[in-house]
matplotlib code that plots the C-alpha trace (Angstrom):
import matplotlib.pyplot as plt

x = [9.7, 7.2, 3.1, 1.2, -2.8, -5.5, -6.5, -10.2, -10.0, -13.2, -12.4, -12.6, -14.9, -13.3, -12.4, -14.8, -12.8, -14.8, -18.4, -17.8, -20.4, -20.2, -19.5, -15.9, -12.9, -12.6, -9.9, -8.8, -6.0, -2.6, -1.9, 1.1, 3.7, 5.6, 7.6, 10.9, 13.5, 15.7, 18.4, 17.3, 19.1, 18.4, 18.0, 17.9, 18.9, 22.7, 22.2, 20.0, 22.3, 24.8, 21.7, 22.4, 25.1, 27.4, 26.0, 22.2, 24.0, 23.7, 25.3, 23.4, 24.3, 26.7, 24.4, 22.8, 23.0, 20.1, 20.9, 20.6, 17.4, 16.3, 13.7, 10.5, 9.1, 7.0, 3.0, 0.1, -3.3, -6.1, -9.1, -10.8, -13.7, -14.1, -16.0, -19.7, -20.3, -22.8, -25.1, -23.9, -25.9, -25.6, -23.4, -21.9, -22.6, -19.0, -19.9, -23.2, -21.3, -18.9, -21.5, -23.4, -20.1, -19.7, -23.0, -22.0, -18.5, -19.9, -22.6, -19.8, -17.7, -16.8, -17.1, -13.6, -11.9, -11.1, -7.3, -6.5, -8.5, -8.5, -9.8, -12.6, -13.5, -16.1, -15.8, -17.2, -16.0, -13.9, -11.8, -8.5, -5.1, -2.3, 0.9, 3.8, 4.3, 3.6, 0.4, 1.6, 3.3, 1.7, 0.5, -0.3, -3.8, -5.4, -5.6, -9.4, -12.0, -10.2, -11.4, -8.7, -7.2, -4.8, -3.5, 0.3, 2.6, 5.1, 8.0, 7.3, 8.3, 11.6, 11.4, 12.1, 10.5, 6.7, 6.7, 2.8, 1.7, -1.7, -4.7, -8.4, -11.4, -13.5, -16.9, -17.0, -20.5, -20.9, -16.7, -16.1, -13.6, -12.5, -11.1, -8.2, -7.3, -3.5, -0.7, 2.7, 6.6, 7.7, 11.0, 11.1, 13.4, 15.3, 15.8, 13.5, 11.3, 7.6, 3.9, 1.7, -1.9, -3.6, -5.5, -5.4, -8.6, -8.2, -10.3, -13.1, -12.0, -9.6, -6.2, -4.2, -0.6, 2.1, -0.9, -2.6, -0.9, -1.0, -1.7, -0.4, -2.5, -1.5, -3.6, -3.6, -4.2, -7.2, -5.5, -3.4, -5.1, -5.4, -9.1, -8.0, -6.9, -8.4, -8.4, -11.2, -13.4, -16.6, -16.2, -17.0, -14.1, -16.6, -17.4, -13.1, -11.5, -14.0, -12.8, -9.3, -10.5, -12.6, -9.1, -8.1, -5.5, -5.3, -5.1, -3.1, -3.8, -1.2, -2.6, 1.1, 3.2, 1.3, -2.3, -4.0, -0.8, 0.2, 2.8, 2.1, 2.6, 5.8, 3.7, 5.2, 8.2, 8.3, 10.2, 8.6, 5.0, 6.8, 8.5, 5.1, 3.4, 6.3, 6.0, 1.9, 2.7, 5.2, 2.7, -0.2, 2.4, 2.2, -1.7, -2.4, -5.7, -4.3, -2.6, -0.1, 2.3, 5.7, 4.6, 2.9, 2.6, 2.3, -0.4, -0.9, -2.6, -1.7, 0.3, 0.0, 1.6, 4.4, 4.7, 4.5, 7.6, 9.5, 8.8, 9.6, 13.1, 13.5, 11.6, 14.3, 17.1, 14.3, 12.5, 14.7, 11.8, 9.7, 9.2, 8.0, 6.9, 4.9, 4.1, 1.1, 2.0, -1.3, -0.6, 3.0, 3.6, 7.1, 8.4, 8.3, 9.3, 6.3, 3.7, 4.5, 4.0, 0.9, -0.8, 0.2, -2.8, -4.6, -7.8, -5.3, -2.5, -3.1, -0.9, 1.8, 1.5, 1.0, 4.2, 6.1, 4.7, 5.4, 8.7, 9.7, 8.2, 10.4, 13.7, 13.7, 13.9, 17.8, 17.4, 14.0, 13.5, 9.8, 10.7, 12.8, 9.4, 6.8, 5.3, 4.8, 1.3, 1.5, 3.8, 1.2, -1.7, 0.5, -2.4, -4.7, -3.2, -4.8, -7.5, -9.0, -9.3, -8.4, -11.6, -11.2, -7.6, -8.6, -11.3, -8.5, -5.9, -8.4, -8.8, -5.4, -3.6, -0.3, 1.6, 0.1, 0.8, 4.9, 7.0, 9.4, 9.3, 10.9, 13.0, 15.5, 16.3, 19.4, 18.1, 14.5, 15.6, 18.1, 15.4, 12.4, 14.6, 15.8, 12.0, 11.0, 10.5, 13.2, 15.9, 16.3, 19.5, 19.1, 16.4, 14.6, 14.1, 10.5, 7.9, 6.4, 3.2, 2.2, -2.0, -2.9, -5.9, -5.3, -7.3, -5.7, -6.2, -3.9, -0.8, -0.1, 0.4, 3.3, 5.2, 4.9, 5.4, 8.9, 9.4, 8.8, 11.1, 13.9, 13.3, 13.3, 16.6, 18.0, 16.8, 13.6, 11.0, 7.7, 4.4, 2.4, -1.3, -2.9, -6.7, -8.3, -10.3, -10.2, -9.5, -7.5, -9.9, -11.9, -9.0, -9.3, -12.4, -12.2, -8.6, -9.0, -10.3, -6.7, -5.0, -6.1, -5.3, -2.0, -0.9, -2.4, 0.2, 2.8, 1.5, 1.2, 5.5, 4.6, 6.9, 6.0, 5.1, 2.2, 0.9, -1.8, -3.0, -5.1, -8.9, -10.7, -11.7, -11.1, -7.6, -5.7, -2.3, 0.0, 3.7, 6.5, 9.7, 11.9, 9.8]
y = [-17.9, -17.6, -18.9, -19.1, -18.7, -20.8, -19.5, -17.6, -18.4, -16.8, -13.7, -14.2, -12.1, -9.2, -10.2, -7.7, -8.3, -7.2, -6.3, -2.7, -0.2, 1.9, 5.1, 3.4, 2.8, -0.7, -2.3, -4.4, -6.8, -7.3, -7.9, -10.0, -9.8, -8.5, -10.3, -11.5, -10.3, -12.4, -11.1, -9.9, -8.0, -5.7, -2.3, -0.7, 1.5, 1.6, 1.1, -1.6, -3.3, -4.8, -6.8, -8.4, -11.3, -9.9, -11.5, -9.6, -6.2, -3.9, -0.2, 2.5, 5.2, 8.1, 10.9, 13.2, 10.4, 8.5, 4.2, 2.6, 1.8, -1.6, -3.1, -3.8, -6.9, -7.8, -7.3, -10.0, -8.9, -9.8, -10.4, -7.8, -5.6, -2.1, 0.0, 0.8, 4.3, 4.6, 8.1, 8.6, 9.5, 8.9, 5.6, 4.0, 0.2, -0.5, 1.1, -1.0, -4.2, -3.1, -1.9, -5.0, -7.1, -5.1, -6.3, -9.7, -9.6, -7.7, -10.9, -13.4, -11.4, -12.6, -10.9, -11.6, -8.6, -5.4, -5.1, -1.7, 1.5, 2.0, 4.8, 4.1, 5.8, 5.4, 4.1, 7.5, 8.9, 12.1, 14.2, 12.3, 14.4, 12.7, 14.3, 13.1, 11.0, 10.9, 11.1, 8.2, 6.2, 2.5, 1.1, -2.0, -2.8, -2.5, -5.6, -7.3, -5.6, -2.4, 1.0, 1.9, 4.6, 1.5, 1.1, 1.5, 3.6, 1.5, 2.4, 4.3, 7.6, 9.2, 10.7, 10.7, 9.0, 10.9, 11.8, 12.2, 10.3, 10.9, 12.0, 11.1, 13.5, 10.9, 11.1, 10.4, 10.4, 12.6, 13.5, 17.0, 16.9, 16.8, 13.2, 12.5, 8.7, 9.2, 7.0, 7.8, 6.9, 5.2, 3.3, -0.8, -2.0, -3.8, 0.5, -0.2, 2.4, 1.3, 2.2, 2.6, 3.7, 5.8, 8.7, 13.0, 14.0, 17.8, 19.4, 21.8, 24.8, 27.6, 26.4, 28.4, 30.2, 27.3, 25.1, 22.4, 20.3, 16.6, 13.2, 10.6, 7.2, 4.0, 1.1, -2.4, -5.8, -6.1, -8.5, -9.1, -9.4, -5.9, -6.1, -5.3, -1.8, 0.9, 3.4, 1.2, 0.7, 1.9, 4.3, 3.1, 5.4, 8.9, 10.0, 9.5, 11.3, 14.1, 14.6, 15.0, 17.1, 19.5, 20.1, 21.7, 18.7, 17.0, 13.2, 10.8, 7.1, 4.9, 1.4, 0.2, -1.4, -4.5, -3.3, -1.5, -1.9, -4.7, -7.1, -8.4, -7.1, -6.8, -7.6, -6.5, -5.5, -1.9, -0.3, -0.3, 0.6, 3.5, 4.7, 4.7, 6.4, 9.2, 9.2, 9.9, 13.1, 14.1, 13.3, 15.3, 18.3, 17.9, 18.2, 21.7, 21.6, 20.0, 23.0, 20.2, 21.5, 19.9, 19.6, 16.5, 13.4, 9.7, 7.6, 4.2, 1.0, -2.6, -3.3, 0.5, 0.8, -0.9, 1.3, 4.0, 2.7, 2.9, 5.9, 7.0, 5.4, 6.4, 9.7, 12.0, 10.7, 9.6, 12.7, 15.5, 17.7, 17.1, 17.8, 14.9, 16.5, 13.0, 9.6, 7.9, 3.6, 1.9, -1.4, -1.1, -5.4, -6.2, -8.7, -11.1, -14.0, -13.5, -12.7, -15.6, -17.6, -15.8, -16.5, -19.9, -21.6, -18.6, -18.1, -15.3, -18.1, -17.2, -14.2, -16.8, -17.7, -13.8, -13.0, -15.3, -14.7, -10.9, -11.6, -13.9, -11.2, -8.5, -9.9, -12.8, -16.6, -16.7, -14.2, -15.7, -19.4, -20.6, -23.9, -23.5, -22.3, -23.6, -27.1, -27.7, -27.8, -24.4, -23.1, -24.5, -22.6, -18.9, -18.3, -18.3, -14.7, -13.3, -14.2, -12.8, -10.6, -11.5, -13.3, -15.6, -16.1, -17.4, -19.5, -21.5, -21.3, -22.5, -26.2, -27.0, -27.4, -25.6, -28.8, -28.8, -25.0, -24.4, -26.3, -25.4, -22.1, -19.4, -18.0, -21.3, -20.7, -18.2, -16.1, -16.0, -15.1, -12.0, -10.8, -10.7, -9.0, -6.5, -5.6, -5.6, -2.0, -3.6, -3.4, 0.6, 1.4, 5.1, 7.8, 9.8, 13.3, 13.0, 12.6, 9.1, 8.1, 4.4, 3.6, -0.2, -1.8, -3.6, -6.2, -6.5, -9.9, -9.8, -7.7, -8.6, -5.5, -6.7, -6.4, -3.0, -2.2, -4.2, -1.8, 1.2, 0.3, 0.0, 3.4, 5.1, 3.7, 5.0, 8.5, 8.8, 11.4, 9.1, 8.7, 5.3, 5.0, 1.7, 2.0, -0.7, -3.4, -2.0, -4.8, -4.6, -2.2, -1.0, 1.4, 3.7, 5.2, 5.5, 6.9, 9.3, 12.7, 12.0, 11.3, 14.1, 16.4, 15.3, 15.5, 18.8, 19.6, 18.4, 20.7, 23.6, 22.6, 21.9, 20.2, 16.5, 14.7, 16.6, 18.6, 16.2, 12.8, 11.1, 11.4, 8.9, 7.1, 6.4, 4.2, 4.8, 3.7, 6.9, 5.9, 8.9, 9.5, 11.3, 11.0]
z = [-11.5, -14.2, -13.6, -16.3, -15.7, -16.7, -20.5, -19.3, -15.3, -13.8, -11.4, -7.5, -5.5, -3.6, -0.1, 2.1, 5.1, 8.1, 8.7, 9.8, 8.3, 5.3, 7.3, 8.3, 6.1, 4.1, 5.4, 3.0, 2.7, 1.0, -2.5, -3.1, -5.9, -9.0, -11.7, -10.6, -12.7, -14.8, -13.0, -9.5, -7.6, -3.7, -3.4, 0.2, 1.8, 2.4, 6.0, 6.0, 3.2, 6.1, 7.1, 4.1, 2.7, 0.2, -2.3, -2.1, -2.0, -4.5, -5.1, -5.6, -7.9, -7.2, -5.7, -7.8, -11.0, -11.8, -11.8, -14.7, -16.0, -17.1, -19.4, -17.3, -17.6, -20.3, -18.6, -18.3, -18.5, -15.5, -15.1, -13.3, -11.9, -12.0, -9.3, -9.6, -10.6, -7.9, -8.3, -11.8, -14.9, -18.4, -17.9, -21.0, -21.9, -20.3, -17.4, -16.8, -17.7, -14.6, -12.4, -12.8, -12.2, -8.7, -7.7, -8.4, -6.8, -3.0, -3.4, -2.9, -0.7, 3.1, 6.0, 7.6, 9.8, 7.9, 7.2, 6.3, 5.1, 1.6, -0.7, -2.7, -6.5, -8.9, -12.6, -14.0, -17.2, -16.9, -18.8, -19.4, -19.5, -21.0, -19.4, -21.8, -24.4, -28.0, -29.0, -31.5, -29.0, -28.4, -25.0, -23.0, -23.2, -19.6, -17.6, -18.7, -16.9, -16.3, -18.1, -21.0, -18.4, -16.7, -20.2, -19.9, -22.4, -24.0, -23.7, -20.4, -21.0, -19.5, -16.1, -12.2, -9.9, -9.7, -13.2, -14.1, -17.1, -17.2, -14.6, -15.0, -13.5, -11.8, -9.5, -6.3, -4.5, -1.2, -1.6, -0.2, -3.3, -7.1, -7.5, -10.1, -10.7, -11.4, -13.2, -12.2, -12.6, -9.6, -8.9, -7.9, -5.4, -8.3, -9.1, -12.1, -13.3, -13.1, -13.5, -10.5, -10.4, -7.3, -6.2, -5.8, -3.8, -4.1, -1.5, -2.6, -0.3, -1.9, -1.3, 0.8, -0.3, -0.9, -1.5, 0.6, 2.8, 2.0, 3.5, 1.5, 2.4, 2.7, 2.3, 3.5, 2.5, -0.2, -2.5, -5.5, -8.6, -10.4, -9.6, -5.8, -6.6, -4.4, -7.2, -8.7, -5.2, -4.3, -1.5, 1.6, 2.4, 2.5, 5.9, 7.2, 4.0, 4.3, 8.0, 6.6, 3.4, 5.5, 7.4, 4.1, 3.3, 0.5, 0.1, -2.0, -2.3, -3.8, -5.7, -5.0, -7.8, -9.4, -8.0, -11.1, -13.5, -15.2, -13.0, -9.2, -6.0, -3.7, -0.8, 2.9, 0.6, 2.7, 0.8, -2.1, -1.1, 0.7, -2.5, -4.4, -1.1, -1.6, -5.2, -5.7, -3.9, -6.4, -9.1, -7.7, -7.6, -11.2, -11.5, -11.8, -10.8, -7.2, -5.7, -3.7, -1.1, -1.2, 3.3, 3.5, 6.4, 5.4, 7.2, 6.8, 8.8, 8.7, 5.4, 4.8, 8.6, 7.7, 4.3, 6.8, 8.7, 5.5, 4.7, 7.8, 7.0, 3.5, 2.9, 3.4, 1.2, -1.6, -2.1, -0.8, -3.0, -0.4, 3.4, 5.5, 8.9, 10.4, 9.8, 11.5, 11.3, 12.3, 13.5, 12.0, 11.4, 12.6, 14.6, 12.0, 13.6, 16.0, 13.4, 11.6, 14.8, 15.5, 11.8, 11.1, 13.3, 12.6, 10.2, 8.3, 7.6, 3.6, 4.8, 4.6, 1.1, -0.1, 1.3, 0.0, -3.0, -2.8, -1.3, -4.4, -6.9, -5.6, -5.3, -8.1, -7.3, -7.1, -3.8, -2.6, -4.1, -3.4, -3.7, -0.5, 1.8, -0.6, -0.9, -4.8, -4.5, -3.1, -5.9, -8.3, -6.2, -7.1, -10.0, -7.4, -6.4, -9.7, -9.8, -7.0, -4.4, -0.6, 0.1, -3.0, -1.7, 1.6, 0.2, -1.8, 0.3, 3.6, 1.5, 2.5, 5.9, 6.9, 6.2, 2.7, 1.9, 4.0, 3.2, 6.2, 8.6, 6.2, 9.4, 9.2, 6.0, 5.9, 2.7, 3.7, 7.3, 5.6, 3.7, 6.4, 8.8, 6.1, 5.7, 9.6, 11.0, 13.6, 11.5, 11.5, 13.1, 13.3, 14.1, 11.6, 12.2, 11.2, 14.8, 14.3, 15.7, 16.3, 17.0, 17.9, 19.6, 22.3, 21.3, 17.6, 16.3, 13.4, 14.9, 18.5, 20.4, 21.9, 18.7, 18.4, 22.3, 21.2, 18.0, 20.2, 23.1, 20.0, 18.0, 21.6, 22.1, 18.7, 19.8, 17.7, 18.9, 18.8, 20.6, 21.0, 21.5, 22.4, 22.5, 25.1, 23.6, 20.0, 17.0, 14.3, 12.5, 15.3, 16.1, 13.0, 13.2, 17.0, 16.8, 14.1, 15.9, 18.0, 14.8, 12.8, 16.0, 15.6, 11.8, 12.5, 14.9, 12.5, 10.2, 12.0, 13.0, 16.7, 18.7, 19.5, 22.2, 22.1, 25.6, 25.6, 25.8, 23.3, 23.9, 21.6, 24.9, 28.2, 29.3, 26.3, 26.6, 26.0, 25.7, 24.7, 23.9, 24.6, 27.5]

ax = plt.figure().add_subplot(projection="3d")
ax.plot(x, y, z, "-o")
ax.set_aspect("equal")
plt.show()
């Protein structure tokens, strides 16, 4: 299904979700969809396909032969508004135009409860690489508002899933690193090659033999217009990716598909934030200046916990080039059934309306009709998702009650219900060799523990070697900062190939909740 948007809407402020300081990760919120396809089809893992009818599955290519590539979608341009280029000199006119509109979007933003940590870069102007391509080929302009780097190639050039198409040096204020805004080859869960923009923060010690390890982040909800795209954010994110770069890592930071490029957002479509999580690793092994190991661990919170999950499921058969050795899921969601529940009477029932959205973008209206969980008026509310960040969102989507927005609880409708449970962490039927490491607040007020207590119980039953750390009376973003000294001792361990459980207990603070297995 096919929106068209208002000819010149004005942007949406940025949803600032929470009121935690500058020295703590953003923790931002979800950004919803991508184009349907004319002629959608599912890609999941072959496992997971029995979760679907017959008529969702798809076949995947003989090993070893790359499926068959299809046109991507023709590309809108959005509105948008670029980071501020904070402690830079000698900024272009562009640059003060963008600055200024920063100032103007963190005026309107709200102060709702952070989300999900995301990386934050400055608009500055660095030297731009082109990898691949003719130097005659045409592109897609950048979305409105974006600097000329989002511009996409057309055709996209040829390649596997990582291929580098071009990295931009960028500044980063008090960064204990050389930044590189990245665009990359990634792969849709319709198997399509597409565009997605992100981040390589290359740390400023010598890298060691093999290169530096890497932590590939995953962020949470912040949106869905291309304005939301954490490769263009102010960086709140500092003080907590300096903790990881003074470690010697290096850190990755996916947009995910639709945030930065042209297109929308598969939103809580797991698998295909995980393959773009996977894949900005693969393109940051292509930098040279990066120095990437092919060792690396995948950490995510909120959305970017479930993209962590799905990693976790996926990594090894997708990108057998690489070595996954840990995942950290921070407030995985799953239990879909009971987060929907949970949201629906909640200030964070706009949720609702993003997924479906992202849901619909990813697998095409014939798989996920909107009109069968979607009011009308809703459906004619979808623009709304581009226009704006999360805050803007929830400002349009709190004018109307639940009644007004679902049309009927997605779970009793038999291809909603296939596809939710295919995406739910509870789906995995077998372990991953990979240690997997869940962090929650007790106290979370978006993810109710109890869903991931239930997704534990499960993946210890299929055998998977996992730890589970519940820290008392932390929120849904209180737990990073006061989990990550534990955290970072851990994906150390994985590093350095120790076994998990590790021989300790976490020590962020008194009481935590330490659950193991194999116990």
């Amino acid at each position: 299904m096919r929106h068209t948007r208002p000819a010149a809407p004005t942007p949406g402020p940025r949803r600032q979700l929470g009121a935690q300081s500058s020295s703590a990760w953003r923790i931002a919120t979800p950004r919803t969809f991508d184009r349907p396809s004319p002629a959608p089809s599912i890609l999941l893992p072959p496992r997971r396909q029995l979760l679907l009818p017959a008529r969702l599955r798809v076949r995947t290519a003989p090993r070893g032969r790359a499926p068959a590539a299809s046109p991507i979608r023709p590309y809108r341009e959005h509105p948008d508004i670029a980071g501020d280029e904070r402690g830079h000199r000698g900024l272009t006119a562009e640059d003060r135009r963008l600055r200024a509109m920063v100032f103007l979007k963190r005026a309107w933003s709200g102060l709702r409860p952070l989300l999900a940590p995301s990386f934050a870069v400055l608009a500055a102007g660095g030297a731009l690489a082109a990898c691949g391509g003719s130097a005659k080929a045409a592109s897609t302009p950048a979305p409105a508002g974006l600097p000329s780097f989002y511009s996409v190639p057309a055709p996209l050039p040829s390649g596997p899933p990582g291929k580098l198409m071009k990295s931009q040096l960028v500044t980063v204020a008090g960064l204990h690193a050389s930044v590189y805004r990245v665009m990359y080859l990634s792969q849709s869960v319709q198997n399509r090659p597409v565009p997605v923009t992100g981040l390589v923060l290359v740390p400023t010690s010598p890298p060691p033999a093999g290169g530096y390890p890497v932590v590939s982040w995953g962020h949470g909800t912040n949106g869905m217009a291309d304005q939301c795209a954490p490769s263009l954010d102010p960086s709140s994110a500092v003080p907590l990716a300096n903790q990881l770069l003074d470690r010697g890592w290096e850190v990755t930071a996916s947009d995910y598909q639709g945030e930065g490029t042209p297109g929308l957002l598969p939103y809580i479509v797991g698998e295909s934030a995980a393959r773009n999580t996977i894949d900005v690793v693969r393109a940051a092994r292509q930098l040279a200046a990066a120095h990437a190991s092919p060792n690396y661990v995948v950490w995510g919170h909120s959305e970017g916990g479930q993209t962590a999950m799905f990693a976790l499921d996926v990594g090894s058969s997708y990108a057998r080039d690489l070595r996954l050795q840990g995942v950290v899921a921070g407030a995985p969601p799953s239990q879909f059934n009971l987060i929907y529940q949970f949201l629906i009477n909640s200030p964070f029932r706009y949720y609702v309306f993003m997924a479906a959205a992202g849901f619909n973008a990813a697998y095409g209206n014939a798989a996920a009709p909107l009109s069968e969980v979607l009011t009308p008026q809703a459906i004619s509310l979808l623009p709304v998702l581009e226009q704006g960040c999360s805050d803007y969102v929830a400002s349009e989507i709190d004018k109307y009650s639940l009644s007004q927005i679902a049309k009927t609880d997605p779970f009793s409708v038999p291809a909603w219900q296939e596809l939710l449970r295919a995406n739910d962490p509870q789906s995995f039927t077998t372990a991953s060799r990979t240690p997997l490491l869940i962090i929650q607040g007790s106290a979370d007020e978006q993810i109710p523990p109890v869903s991931t207590q239930i997704l534990a119980s499960h993946l210890c039953g299929l055998g998977q070697d996992l730890e589970r750390w519940i820290y008392p009376g932390q929120g849904h973003a209180g737990v990073v900062p006061v989990s990550m000294p534990d955290t970072i001792r851990w994906i150390s361990d994985r590093f350095a190939g120790q076994a998990n459980p590790d021989p300790y207990p976490p020590s962020g603070q008194p009481g935590i909740q330490d659950t193991r297995c194999p116990g």
